[in-house]
N, C-alpha and C positions, 0 to 999 in steps of 0.2 A: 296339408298334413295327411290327407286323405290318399295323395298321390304316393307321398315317402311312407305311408303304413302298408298300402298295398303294392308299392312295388309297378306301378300303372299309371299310364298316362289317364288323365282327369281334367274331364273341361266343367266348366261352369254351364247349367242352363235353368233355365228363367220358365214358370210356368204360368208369371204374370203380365205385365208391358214390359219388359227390361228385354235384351237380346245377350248372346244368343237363347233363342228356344231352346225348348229340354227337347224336341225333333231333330233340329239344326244341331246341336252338341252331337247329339246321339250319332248321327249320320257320318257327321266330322269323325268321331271317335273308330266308328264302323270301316268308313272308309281305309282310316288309316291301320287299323289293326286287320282287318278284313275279318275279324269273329264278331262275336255279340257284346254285347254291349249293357251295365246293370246303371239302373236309376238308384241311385241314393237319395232317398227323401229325407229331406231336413226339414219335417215338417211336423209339427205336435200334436196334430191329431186328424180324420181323418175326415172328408169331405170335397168340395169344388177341386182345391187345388189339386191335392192326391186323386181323386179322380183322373183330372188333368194327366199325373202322369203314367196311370194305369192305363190310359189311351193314347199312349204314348208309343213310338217305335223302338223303345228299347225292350230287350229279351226278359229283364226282372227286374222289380221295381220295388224297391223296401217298403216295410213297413213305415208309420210317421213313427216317431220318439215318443212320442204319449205318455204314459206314468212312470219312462224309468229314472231309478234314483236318482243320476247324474241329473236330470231334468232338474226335478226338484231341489237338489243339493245346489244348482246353480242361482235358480232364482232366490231359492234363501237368502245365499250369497247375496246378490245381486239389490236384494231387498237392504242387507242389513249396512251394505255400502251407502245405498243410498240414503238409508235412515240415520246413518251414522254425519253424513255430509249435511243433510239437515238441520240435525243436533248442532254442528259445527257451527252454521251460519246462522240458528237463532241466537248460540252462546255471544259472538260475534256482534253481532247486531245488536243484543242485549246494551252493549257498553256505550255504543252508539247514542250522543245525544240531538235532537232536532230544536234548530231555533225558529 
């Protein structure tokens, strides 16, 4: 989504075990476009990993996602799915008898 919003090629990089590295991306990315190259952090707030990609070889590195709405608006979301599934499987279960 990221790629088809900005119109740019977009690699995947990992600033934990996973490969490729947010290094390894970055280089990849470099090489093939021969400019600079921006870290998008998808990351909620800021510490080790963000760290991680501030020491990192790309030109700019975002900010994390931290308190914005969409954040919140999602877990809401996310919450009232989840709680709604719950609801679902004790009503469920409810009817359930054990011999």
């Amino acid at each position: 989504m990221l790629a088809a919003h900005r119109g740019a090629t977009v690699v995947a990089g990992f600033a934990s075990a996973a490969y490729p590295t947010v290094d390894e991306a970055v280089t990849f990315l470099a090489d093939l476009t021969a400019g600079p190259v921006a870290v998008a952090a998808y990351l909620l707030a800021p510490g080790l990993f963000h760290d991680q990609l501030w020491l990192s070889s790309g030109t700019w590195v975002s900010a994390p996602l931290g308190d914005h709405p969409a954040v919140a608006d999602l877990i809401v979301e996310r919450f009232r799915d989840a709680a709604g599934q719950l609801a679902g499987s004790r009503e469920a279960l409810a009817g359930v008898r054990c011999s």
